[in-house]
Each structure stands twice: as structure tokens, then as C-alpha cells.
C-alpha positions as CSV (number, residue, x, y, z in Angstrom):
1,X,79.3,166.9,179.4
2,X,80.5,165.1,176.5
3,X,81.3,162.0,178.6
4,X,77.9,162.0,180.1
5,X,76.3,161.9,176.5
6,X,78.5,159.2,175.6
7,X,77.5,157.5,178.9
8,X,73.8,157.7,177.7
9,X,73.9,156.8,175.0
10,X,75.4,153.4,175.9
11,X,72.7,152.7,178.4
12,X,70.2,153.3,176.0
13,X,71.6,150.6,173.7
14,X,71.5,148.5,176.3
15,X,68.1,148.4,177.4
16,X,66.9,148.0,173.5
17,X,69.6,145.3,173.4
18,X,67.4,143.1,176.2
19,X,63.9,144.3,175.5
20,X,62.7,140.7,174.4
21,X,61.8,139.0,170.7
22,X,60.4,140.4,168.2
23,X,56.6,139.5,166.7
24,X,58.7,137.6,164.2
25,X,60.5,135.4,166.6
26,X,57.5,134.8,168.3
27,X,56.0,133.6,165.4
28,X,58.3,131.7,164.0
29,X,59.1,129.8,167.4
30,X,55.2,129.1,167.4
31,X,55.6,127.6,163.9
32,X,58.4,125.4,164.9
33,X,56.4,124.0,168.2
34,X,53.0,123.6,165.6
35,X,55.3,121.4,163.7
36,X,56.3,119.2,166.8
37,X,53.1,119.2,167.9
38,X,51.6,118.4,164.2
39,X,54.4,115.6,164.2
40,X,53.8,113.9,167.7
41,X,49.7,113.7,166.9
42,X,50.8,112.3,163.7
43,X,52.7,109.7,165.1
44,X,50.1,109.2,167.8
45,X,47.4,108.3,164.8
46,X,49.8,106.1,162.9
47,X,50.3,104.5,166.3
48,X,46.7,103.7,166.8
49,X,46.1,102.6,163.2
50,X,48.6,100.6,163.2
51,X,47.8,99.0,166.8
52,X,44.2,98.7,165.2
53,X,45.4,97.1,162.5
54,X,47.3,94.2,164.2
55,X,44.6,94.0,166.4
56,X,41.9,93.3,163.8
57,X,44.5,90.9,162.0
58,X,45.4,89.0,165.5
59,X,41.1,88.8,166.2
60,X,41.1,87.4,162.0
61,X,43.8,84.6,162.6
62,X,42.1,83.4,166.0
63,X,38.6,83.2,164.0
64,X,40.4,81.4,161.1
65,X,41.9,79.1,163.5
66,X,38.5,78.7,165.3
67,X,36.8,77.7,162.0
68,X,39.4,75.1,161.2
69,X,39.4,73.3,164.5
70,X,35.5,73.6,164.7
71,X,35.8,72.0,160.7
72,X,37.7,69.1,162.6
73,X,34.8,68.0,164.8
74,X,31.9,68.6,162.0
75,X,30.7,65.2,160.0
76,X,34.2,64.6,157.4
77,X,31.9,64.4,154.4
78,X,30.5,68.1,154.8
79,X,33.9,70.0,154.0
80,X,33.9,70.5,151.0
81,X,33.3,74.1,148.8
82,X,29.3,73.7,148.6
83,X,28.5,71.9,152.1
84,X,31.3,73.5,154.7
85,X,29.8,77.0,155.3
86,X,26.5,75.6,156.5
87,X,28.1,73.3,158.0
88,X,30.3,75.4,160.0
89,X,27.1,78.4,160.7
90,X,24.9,76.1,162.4
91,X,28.1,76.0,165.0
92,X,27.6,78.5,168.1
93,X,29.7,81.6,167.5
94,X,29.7,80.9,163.9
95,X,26.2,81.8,162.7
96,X,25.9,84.5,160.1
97,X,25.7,88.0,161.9
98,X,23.8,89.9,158.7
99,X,21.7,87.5,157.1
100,X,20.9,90.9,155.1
101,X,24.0,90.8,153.1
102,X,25.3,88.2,151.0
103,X,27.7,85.8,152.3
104,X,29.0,84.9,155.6
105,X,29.9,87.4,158.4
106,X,31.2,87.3,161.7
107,X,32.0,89.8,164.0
108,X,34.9,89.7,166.6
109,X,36.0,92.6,168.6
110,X,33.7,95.4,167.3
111,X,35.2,94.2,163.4
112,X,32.5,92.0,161.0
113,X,34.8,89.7,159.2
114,X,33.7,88.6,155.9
115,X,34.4,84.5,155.8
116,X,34.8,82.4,152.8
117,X,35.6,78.4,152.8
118,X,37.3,76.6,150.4
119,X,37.8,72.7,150.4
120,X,38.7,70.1,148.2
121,X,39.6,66.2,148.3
122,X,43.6,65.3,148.3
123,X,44.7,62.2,146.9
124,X,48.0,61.0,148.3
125,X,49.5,59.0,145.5
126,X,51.4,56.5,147.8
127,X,48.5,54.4,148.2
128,X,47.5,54.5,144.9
129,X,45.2,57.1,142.9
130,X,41.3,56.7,143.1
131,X,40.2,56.2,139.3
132,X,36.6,57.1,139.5
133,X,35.1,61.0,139.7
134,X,37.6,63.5,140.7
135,X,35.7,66.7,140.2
136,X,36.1,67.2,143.5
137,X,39.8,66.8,144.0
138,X,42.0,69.4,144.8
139,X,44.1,68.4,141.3
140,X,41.1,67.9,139.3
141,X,42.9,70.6,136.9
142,X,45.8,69.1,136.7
143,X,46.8,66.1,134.3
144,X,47.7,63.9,136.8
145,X,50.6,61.4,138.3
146,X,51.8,58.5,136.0
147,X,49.1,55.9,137.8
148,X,50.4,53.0,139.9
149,X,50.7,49.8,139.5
150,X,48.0,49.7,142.8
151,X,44.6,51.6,142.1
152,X,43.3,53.5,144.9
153,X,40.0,52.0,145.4
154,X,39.6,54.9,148.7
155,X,41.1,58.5,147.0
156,X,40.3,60.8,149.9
157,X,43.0,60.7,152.0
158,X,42.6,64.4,153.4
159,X,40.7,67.4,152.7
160,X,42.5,70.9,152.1
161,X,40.5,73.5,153.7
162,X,41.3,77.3,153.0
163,X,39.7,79.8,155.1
164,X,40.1,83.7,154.3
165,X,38.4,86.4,156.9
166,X,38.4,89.9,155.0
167,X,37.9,92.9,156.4
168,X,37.8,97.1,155.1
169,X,40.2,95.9,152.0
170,X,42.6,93.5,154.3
171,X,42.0,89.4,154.4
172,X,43.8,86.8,156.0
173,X,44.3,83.5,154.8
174,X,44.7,80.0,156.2
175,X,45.2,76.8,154.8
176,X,44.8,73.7,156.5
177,X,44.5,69.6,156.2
178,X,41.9,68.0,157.1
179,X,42.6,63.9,157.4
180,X,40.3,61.4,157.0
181,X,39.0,60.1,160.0
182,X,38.8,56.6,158.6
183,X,42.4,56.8,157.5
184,X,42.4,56.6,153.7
185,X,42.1,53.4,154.0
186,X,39.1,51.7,155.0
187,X,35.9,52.2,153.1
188,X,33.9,55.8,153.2
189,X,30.7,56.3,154.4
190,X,29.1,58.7,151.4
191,X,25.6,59.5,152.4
192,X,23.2,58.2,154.9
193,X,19.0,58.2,154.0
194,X,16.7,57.8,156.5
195,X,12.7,57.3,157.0
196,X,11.5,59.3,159.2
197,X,13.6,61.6,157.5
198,X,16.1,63.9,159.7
199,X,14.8,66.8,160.9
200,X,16.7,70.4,161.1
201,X,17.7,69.9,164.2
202,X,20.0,66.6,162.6
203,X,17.6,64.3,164.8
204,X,15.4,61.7,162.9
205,X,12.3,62.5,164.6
206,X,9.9,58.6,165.5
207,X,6.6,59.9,166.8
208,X,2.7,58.1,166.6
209,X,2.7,54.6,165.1
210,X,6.0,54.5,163.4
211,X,7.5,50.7,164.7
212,X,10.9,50.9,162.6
213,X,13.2,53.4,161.5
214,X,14.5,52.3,157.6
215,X,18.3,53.2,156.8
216,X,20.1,53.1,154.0
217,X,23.7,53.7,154.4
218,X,25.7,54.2,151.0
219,X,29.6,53.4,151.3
220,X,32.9,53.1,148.6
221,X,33.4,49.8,147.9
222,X,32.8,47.5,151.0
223,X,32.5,43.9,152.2
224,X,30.7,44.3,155.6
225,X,29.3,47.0,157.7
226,X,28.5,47.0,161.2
227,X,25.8,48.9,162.6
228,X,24.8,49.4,166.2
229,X,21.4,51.5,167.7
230,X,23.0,52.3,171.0
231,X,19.6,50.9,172.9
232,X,22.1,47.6,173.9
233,X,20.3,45.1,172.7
234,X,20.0,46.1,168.6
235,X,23.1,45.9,166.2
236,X,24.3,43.6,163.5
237,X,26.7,43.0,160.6
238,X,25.5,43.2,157.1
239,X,27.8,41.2,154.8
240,X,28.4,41.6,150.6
241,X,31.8,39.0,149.8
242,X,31.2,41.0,146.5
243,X,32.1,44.4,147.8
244,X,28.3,46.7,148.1
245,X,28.2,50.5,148.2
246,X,24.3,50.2,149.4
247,X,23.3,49.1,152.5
248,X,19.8,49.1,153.5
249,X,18.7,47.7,157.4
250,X,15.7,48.5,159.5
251,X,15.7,48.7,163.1
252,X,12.8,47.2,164.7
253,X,11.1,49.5,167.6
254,X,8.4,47.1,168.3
255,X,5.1,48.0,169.3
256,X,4.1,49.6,172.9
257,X,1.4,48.8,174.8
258,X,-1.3,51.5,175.5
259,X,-0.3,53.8,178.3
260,X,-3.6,53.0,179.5
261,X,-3.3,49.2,179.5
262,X,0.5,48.7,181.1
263,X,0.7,47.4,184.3
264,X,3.9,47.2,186.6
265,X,4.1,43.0,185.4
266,X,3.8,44.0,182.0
267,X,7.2,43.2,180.0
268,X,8.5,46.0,178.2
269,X,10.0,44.0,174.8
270,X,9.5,47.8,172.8
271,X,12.2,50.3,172.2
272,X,11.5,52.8,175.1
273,X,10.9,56.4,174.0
274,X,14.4,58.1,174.9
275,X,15.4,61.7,173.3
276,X,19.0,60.7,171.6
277,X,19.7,57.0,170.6
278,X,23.0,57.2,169.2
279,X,23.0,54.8,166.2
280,X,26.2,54.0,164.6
281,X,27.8,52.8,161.2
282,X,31.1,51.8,160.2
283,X,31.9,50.0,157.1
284,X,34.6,47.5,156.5
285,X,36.8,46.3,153.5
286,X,37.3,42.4,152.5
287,X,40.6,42.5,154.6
288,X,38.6,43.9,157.7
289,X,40.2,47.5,157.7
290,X,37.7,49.6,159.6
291,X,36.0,52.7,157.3
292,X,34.3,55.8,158.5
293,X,32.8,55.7,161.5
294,X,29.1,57.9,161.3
295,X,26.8,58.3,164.3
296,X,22.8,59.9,164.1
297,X,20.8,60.5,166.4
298,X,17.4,59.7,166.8
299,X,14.6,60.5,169.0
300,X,11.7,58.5,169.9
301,X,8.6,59.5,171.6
302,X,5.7,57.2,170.5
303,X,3.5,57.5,174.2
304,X,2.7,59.5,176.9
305,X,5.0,58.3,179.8
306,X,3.7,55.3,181.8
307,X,2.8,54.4,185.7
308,X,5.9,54.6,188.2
309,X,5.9,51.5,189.9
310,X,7.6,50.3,193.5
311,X,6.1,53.4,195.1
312,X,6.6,52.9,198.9
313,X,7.2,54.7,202.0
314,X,6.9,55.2,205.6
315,X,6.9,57.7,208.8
316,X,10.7,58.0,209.8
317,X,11.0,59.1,213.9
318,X,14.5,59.5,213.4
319,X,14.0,63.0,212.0
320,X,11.0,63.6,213.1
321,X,8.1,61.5,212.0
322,X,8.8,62.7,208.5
323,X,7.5,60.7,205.5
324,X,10.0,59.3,203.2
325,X,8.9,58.3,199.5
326,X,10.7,56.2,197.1
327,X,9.4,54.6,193.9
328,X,11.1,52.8,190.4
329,X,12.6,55.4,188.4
330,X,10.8,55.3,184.7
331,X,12.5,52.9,182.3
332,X,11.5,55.7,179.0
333,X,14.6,58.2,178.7
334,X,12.2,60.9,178.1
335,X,11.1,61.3,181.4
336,X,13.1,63.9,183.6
337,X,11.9,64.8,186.6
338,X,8.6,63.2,188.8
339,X,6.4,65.1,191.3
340,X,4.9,64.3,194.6
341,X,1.5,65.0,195.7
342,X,-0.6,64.8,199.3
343,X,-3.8,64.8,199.0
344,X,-6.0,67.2,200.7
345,X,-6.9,67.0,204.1
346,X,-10.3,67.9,205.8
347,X,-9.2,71.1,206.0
348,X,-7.2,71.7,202.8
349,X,-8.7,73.0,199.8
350,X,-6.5,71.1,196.9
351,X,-4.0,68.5,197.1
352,X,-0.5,69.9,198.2
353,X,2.6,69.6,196.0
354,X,5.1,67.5,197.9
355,X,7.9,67.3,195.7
356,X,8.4,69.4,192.5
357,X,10.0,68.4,189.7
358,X,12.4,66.1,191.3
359,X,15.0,64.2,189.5
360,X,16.0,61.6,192.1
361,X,13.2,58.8,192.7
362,X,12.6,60.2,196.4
363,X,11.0,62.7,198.4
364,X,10.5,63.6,202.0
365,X,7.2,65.4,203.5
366,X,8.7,67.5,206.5
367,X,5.1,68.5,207.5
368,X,3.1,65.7,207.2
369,X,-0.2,65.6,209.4
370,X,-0.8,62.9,212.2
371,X,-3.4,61.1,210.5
372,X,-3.5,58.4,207.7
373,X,-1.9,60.3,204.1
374,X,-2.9,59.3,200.8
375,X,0.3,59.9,198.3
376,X,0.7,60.0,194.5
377,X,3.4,60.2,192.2
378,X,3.5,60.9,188.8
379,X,6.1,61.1,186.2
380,X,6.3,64.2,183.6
381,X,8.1,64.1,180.2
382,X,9.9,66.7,178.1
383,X,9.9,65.6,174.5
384,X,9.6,67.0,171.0
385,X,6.3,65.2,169.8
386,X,4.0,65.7,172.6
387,X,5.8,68.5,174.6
388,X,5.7,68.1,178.6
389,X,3.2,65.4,179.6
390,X,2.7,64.0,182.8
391,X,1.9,60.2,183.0
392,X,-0.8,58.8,184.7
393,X,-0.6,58.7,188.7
394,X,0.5,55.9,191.3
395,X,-1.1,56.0,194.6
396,X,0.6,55.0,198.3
397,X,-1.1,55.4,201.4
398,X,0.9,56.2,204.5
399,X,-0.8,55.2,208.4
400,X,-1.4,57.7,211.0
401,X,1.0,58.3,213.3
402,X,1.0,55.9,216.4
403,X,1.0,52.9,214.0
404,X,4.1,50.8,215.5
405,X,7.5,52.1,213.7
406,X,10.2,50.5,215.8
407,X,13.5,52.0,214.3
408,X,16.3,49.1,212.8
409,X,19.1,48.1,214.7
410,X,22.1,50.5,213.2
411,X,25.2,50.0,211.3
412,X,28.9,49.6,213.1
413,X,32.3,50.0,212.2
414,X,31.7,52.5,210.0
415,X,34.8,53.6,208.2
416,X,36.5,55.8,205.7
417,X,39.1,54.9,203.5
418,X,40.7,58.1,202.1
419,X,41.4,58.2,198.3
420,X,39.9,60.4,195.6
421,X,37.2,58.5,195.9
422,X,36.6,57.9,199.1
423,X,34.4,54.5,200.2
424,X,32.6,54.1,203.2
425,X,32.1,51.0,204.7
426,X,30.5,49.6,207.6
427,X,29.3,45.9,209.5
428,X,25.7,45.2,208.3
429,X,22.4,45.7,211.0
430,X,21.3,43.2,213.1
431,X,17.9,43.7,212.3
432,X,16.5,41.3,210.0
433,X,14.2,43.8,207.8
434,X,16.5,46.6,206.3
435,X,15.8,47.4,203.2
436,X,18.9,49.6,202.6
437,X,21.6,52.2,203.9
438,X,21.6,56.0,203.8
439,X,24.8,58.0,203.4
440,X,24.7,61.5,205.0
441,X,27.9,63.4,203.9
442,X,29.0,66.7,206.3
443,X,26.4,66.2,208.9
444,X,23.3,64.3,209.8
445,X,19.9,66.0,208.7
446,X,18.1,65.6,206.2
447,X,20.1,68.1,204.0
448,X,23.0,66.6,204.7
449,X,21.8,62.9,202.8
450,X,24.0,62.1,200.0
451,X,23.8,58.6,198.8
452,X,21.8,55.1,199.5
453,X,22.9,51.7,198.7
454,X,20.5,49.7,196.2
455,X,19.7,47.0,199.0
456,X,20.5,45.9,202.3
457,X,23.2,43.5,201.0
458,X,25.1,46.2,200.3
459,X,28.0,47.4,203.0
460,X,29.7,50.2,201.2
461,X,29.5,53.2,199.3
462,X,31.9,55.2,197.1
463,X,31.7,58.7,197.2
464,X,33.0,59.3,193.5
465,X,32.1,63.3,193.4
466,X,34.6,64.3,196.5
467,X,36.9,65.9,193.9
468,X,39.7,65.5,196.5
469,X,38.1,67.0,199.4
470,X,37.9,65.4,202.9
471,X,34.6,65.2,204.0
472,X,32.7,63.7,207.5
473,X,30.1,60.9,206.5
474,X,27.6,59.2,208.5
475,X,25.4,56.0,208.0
476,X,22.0,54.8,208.9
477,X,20.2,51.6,208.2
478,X,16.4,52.1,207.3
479,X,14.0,49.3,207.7
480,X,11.0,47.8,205.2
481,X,8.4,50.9,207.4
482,X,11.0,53.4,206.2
483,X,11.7,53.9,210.1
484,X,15.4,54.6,210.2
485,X,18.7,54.0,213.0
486,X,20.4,55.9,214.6
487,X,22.9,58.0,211.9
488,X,26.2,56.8,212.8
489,X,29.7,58.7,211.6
490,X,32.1,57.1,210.3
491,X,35.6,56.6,212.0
């Protein structure tokens, strides 16, 4: 008996020895894991701050970078403290994203960076040191180097540019030089005046009577500068042995005719209306070093556009008894596109649009009717003074069908010689009366045209948009009735 109490008690110490953990254990192995827990979702934030953090600094860097090669392609002369950040905003992707707050933002990757621009004029003392104003030098506070024997008559060898993005209470810096695109050396352009003044757009606008456009173009020290107005036939040197820092010239636009008075044999000795003449200025210093080089634009649109001349045309049975049109394209640089009409049949209501808006000084009526056609073109302009205008029209009258159209003789031994720029060439027709060739590039419909020569001397053709791709061409002569040969491919 006494063994079997001993036995059972031993069994019952046992089973109280493996009954589990106690509500202490339990809770103090749940505090432990809240710890790791805690700890991991710490390091998990820190993590994402931190990759946050690099990420706004990394999108702060690019933008500063951005600014300073954008500040590199800007007119010189603008970077400096009071002129760069306007500069720099009227440049897509730059603009201020709050004009609500003071200063300049930008916003990159969900972050509005807050910009500021620095800039001042360096003075590299090897050449000499400029002796006149140096407010705007980036040692204006300083005393100075001993000066050289030579005197720098051209101080602005560089600009310094510093541009700091900040963000929540973080900023990044960069500093960067900016050289002189005339060298140091030459003579700097300084300011250029104009009448008409330029516009906001940077364009000086030449509208109504206006028949010159006045410039004055002020420079350091110089002994010549050449100016050019980009139309070809205007330019000119202005000379001063005694070195000048003014330089007044006008161009001369002449005076055009009435659009109502020109006539295709009327000589055209006015400056044609054209949306950007690129005028150009460089000075020059008595030993002929070459200064800043400074381009404006400027815009002229004085008339209405005038009457397209050359307009001719024919039924072509090659494809059809389709009606090809051709006419001079405009000699004004405003004009961008020229439409076709038909006018209206017996049974038609209004004239029919031919050709819309076409850039190319062609068209083709695939649906013309059998009898006699009355055509007219008329060109359309797209300028700033008086908006899109269409010029007066030019009439062409086309015969009805049956009207003898004998097709040309066509072109042989047409070839290809492979390059990059492929050029097609062939044996002239034997018909006397071609007027020119067609090139038809990947087939031979009307689709498929690609190119024409400018007359019937003409025996090849260079197909300078292939990019490197082989293609099939074809060529057809067309004769003075617009009838056209046979479309021959090329070997």
C-alpha cells in the first residue's frame, strides 16, 4: 500500500510537470515577439524614409543638372542673379508650378522643389583684368589681383552659376561655369534695341506699313560688326577704326505691291512675308577676333498672301483619266498649305474641295466628271498679324474627256544604285514634249508616288529619306497634257 502511494504520487508530479506555460510565460514570450515585431516595422519605416530621401535628392540633382545645361543654350547675357530665373521659366519643364507662392517651384516625382539661381561674371586674370564696372563680378567684394601690365578690355570670361533646389528642410546645391561663347576674347554683344520692339514671344513683330526694321546693337569696345538678315540677299559690315560700343543699321523691307495689283510678271524686289528671319550680329575687335555671336528673330507679315502662278494640268489615262494639278509654290514663307477646288457641276450644289490643305504644290482629282472642269487654287496663310487668310484664287480649265491625250514615250534603263541614299536613274523619253519624271517608290498607283524631277532634263533622282531600307521604285515620263507613260520599275 505504501508503495502504491509513493507510486502516485510520482505520477501526479508528472503530469503537473508537463501541463504547459504559465499566463506569465505567455506573456512575456508575447512581449519579446511585440519587440521584434516593433523593431522590424521600425526598420521597415527607416527603410522607406531613407529610400524616399535618396529618391527626392537623386530627382533634385537631375533638375539641378537640367537647369544648368538648359542655362547653356539660353542667350549668355541673361545669366546672371536678376535675369537667369526668367530666363530659365520661359523654358518647357521649367515654368513656375505655383505662381501663388513666392519664388520659383518645380515639381519632379510628386516633390515641388524650391529653385533659386545665382550667377555672377568671372574674370580670369591671365588675359588681363577688365577695369571698368565690376558690380557684377563674382570678386566684386574682394580687393582684387595686383593688375597686369595688359588691361582686359573683355572681363567676362565665364559666368559662375549656382543652382540650389530645396525641399521639406533639405537643398541641394550645384555650382557650375558657364564660358563665354565668344571666348573672352572677342568683343561682347551687351544689349540689342529694336523698332518694332520685340514682342513676348522674343519675335520682333513687322506688320501694316512698316518698310524697315531699325536696330541698334550695343557692344564692348569694337572695330567692326557684321550683321546678316538671313533673307540672302541683306547683310553688311559696319566699320569704327576708333573702336564703337553703338551700332545702329536699318534693314530695308521695301515696299510690296497691293495684293490686288500683283501679277505673275510682276518682280518681287520686297522682303517676302516669312514667319522667322533669323538676323544675325557678331562684332569684331581691330585685330579681327570674332565677339559674340546674337541671333533674333523676326516675323514679317505685311499682306494677305498673293496669286499662285504656273497653275496647269491635264487628264492622265495612265491611272484612269484622273486630273493631275500642279502650280508654283508661293514665294512668301507664311504660306503653308494651298487648297484645290472643282467647281460645281450642273448637278452640284457648291464647288467641291479637291485638295485640302495640301503642302506639296500638287493634287490629283480621282473622280473627275467627263466633261470640261473649271479648277482653282488658292493659297492660305498662318501668321500672327492677320491670322489664317487665304489669298486670292487662280483659275485652270481642264477639256472634257475625248480631247486627244496620247501618253509620252516612257523612260528605259531605269536603275538603282544602292547606297543610303539610293539614286535612280534612267535613259530620257523619246518623246519630244515631257515636261518631267515621276518617281513611284513600293509600287505603282497613285499612293505609291514619291518624288518628280524639276524638268525633263533631269535623268535621276535621289531618294535621301530611305534611312537604309531597300525599297522597289518605278519611273514614268509625263508629257506637257499631263498624260503620263507607262510606270517602269527600275532594275
Amino acid at each position: 500500500m505504501d508503495e502504491l502511494r509513493c507510486g502516485g504520487r510520482g505520477s501526479a508530479s508528472t503530469r503537473d510537470a508537463e501541463a504547459g506555460f504559465t499566463i506569465i510565460e505567455v506573456l512575456v514570450a508575447a512581449f519579446v515577439l511585440l519587440v521584434g515585431v516593433l523593431g522590424t516595422l521600425a526598420l521597415i519605416d527607416a527603410s522607406i524614409s531613407v529610400g524616399q530621401t535618396s529618391r527626392s535628392r537623386e530627382a533634385a540633382t537631375n533638375l539641378t543638372r537640367e537647369i544648368v545645361e538648359t542655362a547653356r543654350e539660353i542667350d549668355y547675357d541673361l545669366l546672371l542673379t536678376n535675369t537667369a530665373p526668367a530666363a530659365l521659366q520661359s523654358i518647357d519643364g521649367l515654368a513656375d508650378a505655383d505662381t501663388s507662392t513666392a519664388g520659383w517651384q518645380v515639381r519632379r516625382r510628386g516633390v515641388t522643389y524650391t529653385l533659386t539661381v545665382e550667377s555672377c561674371m568671372f574674370d580670369d586674370p591671365k588675359d588681363g583684368i577688365f577695369a571698368g564696372d565690376r558690380t557684377q563680378y563674382c570678386d566684386r567684394d574682394a580687393t582684387g589681383d595686383p593688375a597686369p601690365a595688359a588691361v582686359d578690355a573683355n572681363g567676362d570670361d565665364y559666368r559662375k552659376l549656382t543652382i540650389a533646389a530645396a525641399w521639406d528642410s533639405r537643398r541641394v546645391r550645384l555650382i557650375a561655369n558657364i564660358v563665354n561663347p565668344a571666348g573672352g576674347f572677342g568683343p561682347r554683344i551687351t544689349a540689342v534695341g529694336s523698332s518694332p520692339v520685340v514682342n513676348t514671344n522674343r519675335v520682333i513683330p513687322v506688320s501694316g506699313t512698316t518698310t524697315s526694321v531699325q536696330m541698334t546693337v550695343t557692344t564692348t569696345a569694337a572695330n567692326s560688326l557684321n550683321w546678316d538678315a538671313g533673307d540672302s540677299e541683306h547683310g553688311g559690315q559696319l566699320q569704327d577704326p576708333s573702336g564703337a560700343t553703338s551700332w545702329p543699321f536699318a534693314w530695308s523691307l521695301g515696299t510690296p505691291v497691293a495684293p490686288a495689283d500683283y501679277t505673275c510678271a510682276t518682280p518681287v524686289d520686297w522682303v517676302p512675308d516669312a514667319p522667322a528671319y533669323q538676323m544675325t550680329f557678331q562684332p569684331f575687335d581691330a585685330s579681327g577676333t570674332p565677339g559674340d555671336l546674337r541671333t533674333q528673330t523676326i516675323a514679317i507679315d505685311r499682306s494677305t498672301p498673293y496669286k499662285l502662278c504656273d497653275f496647269a494640268g491635264g487628264r492622265n489615262p495612265q491611272h484612269g483619266s484622273v486630273v493631275d494639278l500642279q502650280w508654283g509654290a508661293s514665294f512668301e514663307g507664311d504660306v503653308g498649305s494651298y487648297s484645290v477646288w472643282r467647281k460645281k457641276q450642273a448637278e452640284e450644289a457648291t464647288d467641291k474641295l479637291v485638295c485640302n490643305g495640301v503642302r506639296a504644290a500638287e493634287c490629283t482629282d480621282v473622280n473627275p466628271p467627263a466633261g470640261a472642269i473649271d479648277y482653282y487654287v488658292r493659297p492660305k496663310q498662318d501668321n500672327f498679324a492677320l491670322g489664317q487668310v487665304f489669298g486670292p484664287q487662280t483659275n485652270l480649265t481642264i477639256p472634257a474627256v475625248g480631247t486627244p491625250n496620247t501618253a509620252p514615250a516612257a523612260p528605259t534603263a531605269v536603275s538603282v544604285a544602292a547606297g543610303a541614299q539610293p539614286e535612280i536613274s534612267w535613259t530620257a523619253s523619246s518623246s519630244s514634249d515631257v515636261i518631267f519624271y515621276r518617281i513611284y517608290r513600293e509600287g505603282q498607283l497613285i499612293a505609291h508616288r514619291y518624288g518628280k524631277t524639276s524638268d525633263a532634263a533631269t535623268h535621276s533622282f535621289i531618294d535621301k529619306d530611305a534611312g537604309g531600307t531597300t525599297y522597289t521604285y518605278f519611273v514614268s515620263a509625263v508629257d506637257n497634257d499631263f498624260a503620263e507613260s507607262a510606270v517602269v520599275p527600275a532594275s
